[in-house]
C-alpha positions as CSV (number, residue, x, y, z in Angstrom):
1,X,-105.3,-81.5,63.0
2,X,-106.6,-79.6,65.9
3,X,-104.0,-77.2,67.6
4,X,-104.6,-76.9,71.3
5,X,-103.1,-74.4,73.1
6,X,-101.6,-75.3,77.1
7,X,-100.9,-78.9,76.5
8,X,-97.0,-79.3,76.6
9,X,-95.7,-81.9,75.0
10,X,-93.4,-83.2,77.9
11,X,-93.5,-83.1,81.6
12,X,-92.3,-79.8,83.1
13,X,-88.8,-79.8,84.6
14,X,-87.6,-83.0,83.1
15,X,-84.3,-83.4,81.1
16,X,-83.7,-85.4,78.4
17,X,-80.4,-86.7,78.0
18,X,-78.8,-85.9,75.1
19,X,-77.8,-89.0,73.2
20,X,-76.5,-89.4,69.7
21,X,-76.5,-91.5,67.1
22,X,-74.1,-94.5,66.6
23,X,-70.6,-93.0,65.2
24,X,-71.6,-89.7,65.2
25,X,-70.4,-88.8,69.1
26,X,-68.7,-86.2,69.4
27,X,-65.0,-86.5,70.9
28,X,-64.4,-84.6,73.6
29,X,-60.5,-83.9,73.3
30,X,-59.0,-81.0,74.6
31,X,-59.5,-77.8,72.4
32,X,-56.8,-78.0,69.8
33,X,-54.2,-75.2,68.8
34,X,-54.4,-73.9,65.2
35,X,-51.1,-74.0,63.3
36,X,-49.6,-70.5,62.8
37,X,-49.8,-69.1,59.6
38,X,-47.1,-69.1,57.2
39,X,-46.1,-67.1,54.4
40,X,-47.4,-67.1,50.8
41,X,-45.1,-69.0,49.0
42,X,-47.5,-69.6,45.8
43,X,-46.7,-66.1,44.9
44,X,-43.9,-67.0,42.3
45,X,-46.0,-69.9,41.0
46,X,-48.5,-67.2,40.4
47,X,-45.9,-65.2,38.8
48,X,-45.1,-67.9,36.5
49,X,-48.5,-68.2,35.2
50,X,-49.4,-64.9,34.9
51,X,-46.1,-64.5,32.1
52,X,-47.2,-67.2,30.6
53,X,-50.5,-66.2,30.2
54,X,-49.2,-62.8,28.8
55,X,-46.4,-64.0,26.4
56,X,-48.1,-64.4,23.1
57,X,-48.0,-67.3,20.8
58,X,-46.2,-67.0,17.4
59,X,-49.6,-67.4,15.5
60,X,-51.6,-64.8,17.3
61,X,-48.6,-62.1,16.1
62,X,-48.2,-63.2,12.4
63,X,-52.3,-63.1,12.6
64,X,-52.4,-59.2,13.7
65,X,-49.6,-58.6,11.2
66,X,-51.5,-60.4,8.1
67,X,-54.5,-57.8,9.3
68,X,-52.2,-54.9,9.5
69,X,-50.5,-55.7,6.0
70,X,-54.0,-56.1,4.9
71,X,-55.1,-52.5,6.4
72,X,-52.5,-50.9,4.6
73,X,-52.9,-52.0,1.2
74,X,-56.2,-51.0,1.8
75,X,-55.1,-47.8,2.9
76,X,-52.8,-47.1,0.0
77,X,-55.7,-48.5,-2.6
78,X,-57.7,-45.8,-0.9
79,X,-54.6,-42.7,-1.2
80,X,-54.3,-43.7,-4.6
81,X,-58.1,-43.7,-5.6
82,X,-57.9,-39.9,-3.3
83,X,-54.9,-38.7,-5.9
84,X,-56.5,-40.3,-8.8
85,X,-59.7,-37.5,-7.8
86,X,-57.0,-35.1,-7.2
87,X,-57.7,-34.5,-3.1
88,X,-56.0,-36.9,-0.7
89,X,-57.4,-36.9,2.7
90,X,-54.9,-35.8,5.6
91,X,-57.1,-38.7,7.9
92,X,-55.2,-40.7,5.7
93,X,-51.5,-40.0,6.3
94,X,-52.1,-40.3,9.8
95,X,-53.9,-43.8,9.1
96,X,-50.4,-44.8,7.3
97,X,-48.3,-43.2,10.0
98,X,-50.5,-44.9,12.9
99,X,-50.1,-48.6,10.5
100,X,-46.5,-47.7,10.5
101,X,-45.5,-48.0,14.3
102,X,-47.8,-51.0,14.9
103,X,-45.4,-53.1,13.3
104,X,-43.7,-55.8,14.9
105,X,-41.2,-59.4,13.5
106,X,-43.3,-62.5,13.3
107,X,-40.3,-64.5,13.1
108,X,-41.5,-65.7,9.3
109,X,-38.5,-64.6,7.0
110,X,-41.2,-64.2,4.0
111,X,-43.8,-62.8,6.0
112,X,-41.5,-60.3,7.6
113,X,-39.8,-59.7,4.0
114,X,-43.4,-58.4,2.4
115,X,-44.3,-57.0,5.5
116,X,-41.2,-54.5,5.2
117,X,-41.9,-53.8,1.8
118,X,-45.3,-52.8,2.6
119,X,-44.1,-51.0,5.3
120,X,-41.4,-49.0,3.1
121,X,-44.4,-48.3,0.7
122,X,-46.4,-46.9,3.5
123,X,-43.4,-44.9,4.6
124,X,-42.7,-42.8,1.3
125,X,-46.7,-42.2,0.5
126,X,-46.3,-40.6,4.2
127,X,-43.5,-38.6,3.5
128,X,-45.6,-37.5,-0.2
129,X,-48.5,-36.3,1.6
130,X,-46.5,-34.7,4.3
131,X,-44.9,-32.7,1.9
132,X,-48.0,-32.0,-0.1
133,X,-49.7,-30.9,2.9
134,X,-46.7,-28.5,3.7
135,X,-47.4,-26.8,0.8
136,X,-51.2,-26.1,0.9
């Protein structure tokens, strides 16, 4: 296809009129007003969600607490394997201390019975160490 430069493709000065398709003309209406805004009132729907989203399920709490139960009879395998050897690492007491305020009900009576048992454990190998510590 040759491109030829000077030949317009309609006769100067003459208007098309603009037609359009059937069922696509536009309307011409008067310019309509937009509704004034109003408030947000999805906020407390919003709210709603968000708690929901935050409040945690019974199953995801007796999960951490089997993990924490777990840490800590790890970490009082691990002071009595350090007293066995005779030096009991001060990391340690601050890993039963820090396993002692992460614990929380999980609403389980016999879950939350060992769990307090363990805890009491961890408790008094704290307060040995402390008091071994004091003295060196």
């Amino acid at each position: 296809m040759k491109v030829e430069s000077g030949r317009s493709v309609g006769a100067p000065g003459a208007k098309r009129a603009a037609t359009a398709a059937p069922g696509f003309a536009p309307e011409m209406e008067a310019p309509q007003r937009a509704a004034p805004a109003t408030g947000v009132g999805g906020v407390t729907a919003l709210d709603a969600v968000l708690a929901l989203q935050t409040e945690e399920q019974p199953a995801q709490r007796r999960a951490r607490q089997l993990r924490r139960g777990g840490a800590a009879l790890d970490a009082l395998e691990e002071l009595e394997k350090g007293l066995l050897l005779g030096r009991a690492p001060a990391a340690l007491r601050t890993e039963l201390e820090r396993l002692l305020r992460s614990r929380e009900p999980t609403g389980e009576e016999g879950l939350d019975s060992l769990m307090r048992e363990i805890d009491t454990r961890l408790a008094v190998e704290a307060a040995k160490l402390d008091r071994q510590l004091r003295k060196i």
